[in-house]
ChimeraX commands (.cxc) that place a marker at each C-alpha (Angstrom):
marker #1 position -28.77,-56.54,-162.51 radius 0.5
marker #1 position -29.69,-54.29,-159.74 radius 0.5
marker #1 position -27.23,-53.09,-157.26 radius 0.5
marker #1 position -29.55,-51.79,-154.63 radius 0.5
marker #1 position -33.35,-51.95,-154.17 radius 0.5
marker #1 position -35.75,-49.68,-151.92 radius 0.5
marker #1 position -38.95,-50.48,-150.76 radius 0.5
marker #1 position -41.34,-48.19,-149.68 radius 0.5
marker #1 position -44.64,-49.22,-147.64 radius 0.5
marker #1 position -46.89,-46.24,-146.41 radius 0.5
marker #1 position -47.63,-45.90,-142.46 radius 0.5
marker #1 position -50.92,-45.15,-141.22 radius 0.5
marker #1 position -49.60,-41.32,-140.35 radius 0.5
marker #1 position -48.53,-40.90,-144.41 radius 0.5
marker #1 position -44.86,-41.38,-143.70 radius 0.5
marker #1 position -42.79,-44.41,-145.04 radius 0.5
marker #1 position -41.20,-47.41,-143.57 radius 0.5
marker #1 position -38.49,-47.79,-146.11 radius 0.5
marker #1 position -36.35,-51.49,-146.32 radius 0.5
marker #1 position -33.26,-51.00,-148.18 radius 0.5
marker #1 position -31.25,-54.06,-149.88 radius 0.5
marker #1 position -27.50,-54.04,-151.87 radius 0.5
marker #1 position -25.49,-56.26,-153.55 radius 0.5
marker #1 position -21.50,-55.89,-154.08 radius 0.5
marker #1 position -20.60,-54.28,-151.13 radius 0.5
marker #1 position -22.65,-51.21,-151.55 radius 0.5
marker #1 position -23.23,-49.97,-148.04 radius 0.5
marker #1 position -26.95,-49.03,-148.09 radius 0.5
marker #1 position -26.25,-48.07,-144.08 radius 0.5
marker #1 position -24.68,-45.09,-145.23 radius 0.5
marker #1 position -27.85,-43.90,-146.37 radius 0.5
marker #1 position -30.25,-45.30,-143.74 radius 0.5
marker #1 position -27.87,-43.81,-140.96 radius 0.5
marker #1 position -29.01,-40.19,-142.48 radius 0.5
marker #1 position -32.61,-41.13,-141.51 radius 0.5
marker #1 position -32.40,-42.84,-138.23 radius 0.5
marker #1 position -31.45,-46.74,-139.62 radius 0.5
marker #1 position -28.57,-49.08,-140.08 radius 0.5
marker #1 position -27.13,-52.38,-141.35 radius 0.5
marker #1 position -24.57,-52.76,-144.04 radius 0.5
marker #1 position -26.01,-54.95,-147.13 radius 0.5
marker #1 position -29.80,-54.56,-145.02 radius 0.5
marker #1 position -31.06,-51.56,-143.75 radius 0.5
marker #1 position -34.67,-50.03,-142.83 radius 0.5
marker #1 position -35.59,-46.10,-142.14 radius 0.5
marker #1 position -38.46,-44.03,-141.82 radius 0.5
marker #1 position -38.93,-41.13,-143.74 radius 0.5
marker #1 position -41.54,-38.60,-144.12 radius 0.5
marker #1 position -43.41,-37.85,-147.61 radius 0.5
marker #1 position -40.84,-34.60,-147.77 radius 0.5
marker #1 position -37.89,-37.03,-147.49 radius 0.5
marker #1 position -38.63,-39.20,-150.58 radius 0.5
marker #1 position -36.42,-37.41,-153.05 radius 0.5
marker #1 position -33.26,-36.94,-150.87 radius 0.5
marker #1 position -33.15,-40.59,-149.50 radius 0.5
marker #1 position -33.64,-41.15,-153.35 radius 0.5
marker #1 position -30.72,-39.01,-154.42 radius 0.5
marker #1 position -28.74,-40.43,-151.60 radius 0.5
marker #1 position -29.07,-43.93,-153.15 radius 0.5
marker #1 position -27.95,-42.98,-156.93 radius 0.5
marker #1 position -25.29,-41.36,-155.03 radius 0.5
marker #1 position -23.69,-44.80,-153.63 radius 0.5
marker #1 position -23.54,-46.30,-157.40 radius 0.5
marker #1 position -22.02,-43.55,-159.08 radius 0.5
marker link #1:1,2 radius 0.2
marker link #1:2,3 radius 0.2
marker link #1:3,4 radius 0.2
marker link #1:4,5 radius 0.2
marker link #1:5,6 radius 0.2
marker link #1:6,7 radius 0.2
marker link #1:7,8 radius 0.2
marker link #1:8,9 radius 0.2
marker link #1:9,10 radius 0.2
marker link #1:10,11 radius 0.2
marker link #1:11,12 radius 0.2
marker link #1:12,13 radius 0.2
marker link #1:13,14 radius 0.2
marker link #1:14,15 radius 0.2
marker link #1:15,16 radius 0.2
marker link #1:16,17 radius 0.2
marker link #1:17,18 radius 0.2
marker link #1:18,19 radius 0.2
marker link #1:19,20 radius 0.2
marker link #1:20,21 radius 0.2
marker link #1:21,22 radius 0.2
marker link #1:22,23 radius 0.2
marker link #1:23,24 radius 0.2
marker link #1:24,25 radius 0.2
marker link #1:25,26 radius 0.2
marker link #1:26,27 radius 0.2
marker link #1:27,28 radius 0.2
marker link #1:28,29 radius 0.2
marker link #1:29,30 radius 0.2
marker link #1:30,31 radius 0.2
marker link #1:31,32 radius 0.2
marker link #1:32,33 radius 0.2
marker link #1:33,34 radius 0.2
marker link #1:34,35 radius 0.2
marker link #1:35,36 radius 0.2
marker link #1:36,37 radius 0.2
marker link #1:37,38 radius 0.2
marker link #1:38,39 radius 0.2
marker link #1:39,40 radius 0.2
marker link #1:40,41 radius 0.2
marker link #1:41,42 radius 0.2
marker link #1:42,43 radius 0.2
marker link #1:43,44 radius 0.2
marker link #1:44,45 radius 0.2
marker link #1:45,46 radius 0.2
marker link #1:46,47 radius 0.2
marker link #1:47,48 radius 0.2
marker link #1:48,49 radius 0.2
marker link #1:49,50 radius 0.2
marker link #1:50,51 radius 0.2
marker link #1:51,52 radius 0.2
marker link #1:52,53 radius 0.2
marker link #1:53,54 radius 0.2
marker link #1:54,55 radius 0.2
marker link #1:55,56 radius 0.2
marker link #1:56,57 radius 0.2
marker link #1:57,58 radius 0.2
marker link #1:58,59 radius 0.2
marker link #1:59,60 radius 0.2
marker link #1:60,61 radius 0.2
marker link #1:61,62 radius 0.2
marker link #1:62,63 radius 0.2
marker link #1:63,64 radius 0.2
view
């Protein structure tokens, strides 16, 4: 099963709205706090196109 799930919907300006989900206490927050969002097991950012791989890395980061 998953642990964490992003999704990413494109804005109108090329930048993302991304919605972040976790299961078993994974703090996703943690994450979304480094681009301007928050929540524990439900967070939300917005990222530019430049910003894709780091949130990305961030994420793998939490489940290692």
């Amino acid at each position: 099963g998953s642990k964490i799930a992003a999704v990413f919907r494109e804005t109108e300006k090329g930048n993302f709205r991304v919605s972040l989900r976790s299961k078993h206490g994974i703090n996703v927050a943690v994450v979304a706090k480094e681009f301007g969002g928050g929540h524990h097991n439900s967070a939300g950012c917005g990222i530019k196109p430049s910003q894709k791989k780091k949130l990305l890395e961030s994420l793998q980061s939490l489940i290692r």
